[in-house]
C-alpha positions in Angstrom: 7.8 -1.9 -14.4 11.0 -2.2 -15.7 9.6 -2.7 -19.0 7.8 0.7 -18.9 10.6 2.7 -17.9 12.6 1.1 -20.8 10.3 2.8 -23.0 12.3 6.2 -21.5 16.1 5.6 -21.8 17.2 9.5 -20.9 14.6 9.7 -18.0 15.4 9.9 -14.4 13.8 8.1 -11.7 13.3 8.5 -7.8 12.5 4.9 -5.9 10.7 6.5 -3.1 10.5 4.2 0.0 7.9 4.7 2.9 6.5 3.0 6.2 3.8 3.2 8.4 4.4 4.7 12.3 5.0 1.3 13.5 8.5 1.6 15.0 10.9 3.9 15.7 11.4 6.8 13.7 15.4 5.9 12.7 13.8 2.3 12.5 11.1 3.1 10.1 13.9 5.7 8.3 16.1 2.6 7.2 13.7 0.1 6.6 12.2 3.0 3.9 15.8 3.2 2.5 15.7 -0.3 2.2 12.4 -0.8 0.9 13.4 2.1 -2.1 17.3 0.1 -2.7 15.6 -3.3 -3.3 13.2 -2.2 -5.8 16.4 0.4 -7.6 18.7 -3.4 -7.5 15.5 -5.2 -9.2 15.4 -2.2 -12.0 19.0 -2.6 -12.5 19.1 -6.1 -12.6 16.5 -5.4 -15.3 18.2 -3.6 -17.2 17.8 0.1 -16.3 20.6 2.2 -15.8 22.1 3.1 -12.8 22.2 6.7 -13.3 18.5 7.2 -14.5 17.7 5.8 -11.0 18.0 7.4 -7.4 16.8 6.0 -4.3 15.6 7.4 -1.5 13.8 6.8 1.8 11.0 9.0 3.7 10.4 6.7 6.7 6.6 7.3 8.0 7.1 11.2 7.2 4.5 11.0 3.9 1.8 9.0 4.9 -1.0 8.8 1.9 -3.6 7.4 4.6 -4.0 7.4 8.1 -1.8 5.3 10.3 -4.9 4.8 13.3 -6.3 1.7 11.0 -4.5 -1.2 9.5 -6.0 -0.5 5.9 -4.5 2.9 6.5 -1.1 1.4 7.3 -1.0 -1.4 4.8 -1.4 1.4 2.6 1.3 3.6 3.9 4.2 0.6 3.6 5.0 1.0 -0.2 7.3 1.9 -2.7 6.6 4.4 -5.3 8.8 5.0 -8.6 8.6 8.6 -9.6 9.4 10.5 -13.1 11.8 13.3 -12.3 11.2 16.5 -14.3 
């Protein structure tokens, strides 16, 4: 990943954390900010700038699947790097 976004040096990125609805909502909130600050620390470590990358977490607010199986939820814990316009 880091590779790739080295291959845009004046980009800007969001690290966009999410969880399932396991949990509470201010527990699912933080675990999503963490989930988005670990993979932003692994980028800079990396060797991408610090101010190309924001993160951010969205808790269980944007699912991309259902949350009522556990292929649905799997899918819903990630992290997603985004290109900002």
């Amino acid at each position: 990943m880091a590779n790739i976004l080295k291959n845009y040096p004046n980009a800007k990125f969001s690290v966009e954390g999410h969880t399932d609805s396991d949990g509470s909502d201010a527990f699912n909130q933080k675990l999503s900010e963490d989930r988005a600050n670990v993979v932003r620390e692994a980028l800079l470590e990396r060797g991408i700038k610090a101010e190309n990358l924001n993160a951010v977490g969205f808790g269980e607010g944007t699912p991309v699947e259902t949350n009522k199986t556990a292929a649905g939820k799997a899918k819903n814990r990630r992290t997603e790097v985004i290109l900002q316009k």
